[in-house]
N, C-alpha and C positions, 0 to 999 in steps of 0.2 A: 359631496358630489356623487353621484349615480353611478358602479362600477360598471366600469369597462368590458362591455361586449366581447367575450375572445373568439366569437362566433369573425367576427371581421380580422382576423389576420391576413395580413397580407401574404400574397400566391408571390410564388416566386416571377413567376409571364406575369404579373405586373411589375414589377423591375424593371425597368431601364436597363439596355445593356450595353451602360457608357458612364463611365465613374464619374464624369463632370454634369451630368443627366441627374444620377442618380443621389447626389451629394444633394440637387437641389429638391430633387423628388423628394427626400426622407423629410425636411422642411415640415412642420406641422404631422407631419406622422408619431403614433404613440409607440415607444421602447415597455415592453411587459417583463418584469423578472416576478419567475412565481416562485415563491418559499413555502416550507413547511407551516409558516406566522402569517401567513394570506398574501397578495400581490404589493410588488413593487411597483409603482408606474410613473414617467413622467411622458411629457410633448417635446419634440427635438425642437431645439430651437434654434441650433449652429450647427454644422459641418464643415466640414473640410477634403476636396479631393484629392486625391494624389493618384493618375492615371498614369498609361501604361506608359513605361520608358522614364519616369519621373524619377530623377535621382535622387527626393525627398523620399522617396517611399519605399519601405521595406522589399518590395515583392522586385527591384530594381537589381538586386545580387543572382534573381535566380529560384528557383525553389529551394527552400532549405526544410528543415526539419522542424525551426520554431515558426517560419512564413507560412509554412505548407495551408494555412487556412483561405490563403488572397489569393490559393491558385485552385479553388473548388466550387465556381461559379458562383453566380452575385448569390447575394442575401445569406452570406453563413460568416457567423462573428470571427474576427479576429481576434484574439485578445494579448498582450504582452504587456513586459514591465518594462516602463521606463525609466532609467538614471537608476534600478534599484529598487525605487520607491514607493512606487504607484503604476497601477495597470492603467494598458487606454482600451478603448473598442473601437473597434473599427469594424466596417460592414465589407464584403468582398463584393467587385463592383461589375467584373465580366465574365466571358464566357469560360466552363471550366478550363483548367490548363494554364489562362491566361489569369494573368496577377494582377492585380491593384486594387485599391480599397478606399473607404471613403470611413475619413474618423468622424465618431460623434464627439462635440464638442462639449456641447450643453444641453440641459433640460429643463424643461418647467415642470416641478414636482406635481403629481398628482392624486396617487392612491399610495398606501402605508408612507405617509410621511413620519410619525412618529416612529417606525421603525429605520426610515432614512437617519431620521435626528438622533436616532441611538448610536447608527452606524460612524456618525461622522461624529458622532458627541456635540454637536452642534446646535441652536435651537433658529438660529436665523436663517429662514426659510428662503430669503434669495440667494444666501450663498450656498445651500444647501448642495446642489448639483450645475453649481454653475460653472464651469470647467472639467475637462476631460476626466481627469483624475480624481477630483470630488467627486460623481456621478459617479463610479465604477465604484467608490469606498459604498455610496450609499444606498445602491443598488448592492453590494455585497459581489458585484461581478471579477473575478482572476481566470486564471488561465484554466478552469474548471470547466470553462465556459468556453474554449477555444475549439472550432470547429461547427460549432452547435448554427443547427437549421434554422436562422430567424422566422423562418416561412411554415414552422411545422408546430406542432402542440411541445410545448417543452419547459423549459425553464425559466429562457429566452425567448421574446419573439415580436415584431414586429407586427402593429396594430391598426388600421385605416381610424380614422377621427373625423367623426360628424360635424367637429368646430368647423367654423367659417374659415376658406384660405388666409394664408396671411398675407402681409405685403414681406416680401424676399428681398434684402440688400443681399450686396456682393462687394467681396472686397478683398485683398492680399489675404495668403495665409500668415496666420500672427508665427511668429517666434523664428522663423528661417532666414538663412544666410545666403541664401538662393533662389534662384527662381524668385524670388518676392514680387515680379513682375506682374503674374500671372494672377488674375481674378476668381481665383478656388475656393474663397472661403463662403458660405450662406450663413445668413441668418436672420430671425424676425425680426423688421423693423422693431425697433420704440419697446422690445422685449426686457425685463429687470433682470430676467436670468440669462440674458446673455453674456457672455464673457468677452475678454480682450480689452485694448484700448479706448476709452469714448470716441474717441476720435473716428476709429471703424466700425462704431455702430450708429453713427447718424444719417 
């Protein structure tokens, strides 16, 4: 495929500034990690919001010192470990000050995937980046990356994509004990990288 334009990054005043907005905005938008071994890149294919007052969401305690990235206005990465294990990402979703964030779930691999496949040791290219924690191994993203301008030339950065829109489902966010009411999750119909249950991608 034809590298990626970085002439089209996304400006931060295009952001939405509304975490439930902007969870569905990132939808079909390209995630860019540049390495010294040329770029990383895939297509979001799933998000997840988690808005202001949202007890699922970190920025919910307050500002702290590891959150402090989901209260510096939308489009600047969160990054943290979860369980230990594995980092997620997450985008920050409002105005500075105020907290909340919208994780990336999944991607559809696009540019250095053989260097993904290294990352993850993997060669099966749908599971490559298809959950939170997968993508951040194969993208190479940790807390390196926490704070970082999605909007600016860098490491990181969010990319506008000439593909055609997609069709958008919505559906519970997977894995919580709460709130699971609430219709925060996006993702591309009929997509192979998407993640979760079948049953919330039809």
């Amino acid at each position: 495929m034809p590298a990626i334009d970085r002439r089209l990054t996304l400006t931060q005043s295009e952001l939405p500034v509304d975490t439930v907005l902007l969870a569905r905005f990132l939808i079909g938008t390209l995630l860019v990690r540049e390495t010294p071994e040329g770029a990383l890149s895939g297509r979001i294919v799933e998000t997840e919001a988690y808005p202001v007052g949202d007890a699922a969401g970190h920025a919910y305690i307050g500002a702290t010192k590891r959150n402090g990235a989901l209260f510096l206005g939308r489009g600047h990465a969160y990054v943290y470990l979860a369980y230990g294990v594995y980092y997620l990402l997450n985008v920050s979703s409002e105005h500075a000050g105020v907290g909340a964030g919208v994780l990336i779930r999944a991607l559809e691999p696009l540019e250095g995937i053989s260097a993904m496949q290294r990352n993850r040791r993997l060669q099966d290219l749908r599971g490559l980046t298809r959950g939170p924690g997968r993508l951040t191994v194969a993208l190479d993203i940790d807390r390196r990356l926490d704070g970082v301008d999605l909007c600016q030339k860098g490491p990181l950065r969010l990319v506008r994509d000439a593909h055609a829109a997609p069709e958008i489902g919505v559906s519970q966010r997977i894995g919580l004990s709460r709130e699971t009411d609430k219709p925060l999750r996006f993702y591309v119909r009929g997509n192979p990288f998407v993640s979760g249950p079948k049953s919330l991608n039809r």
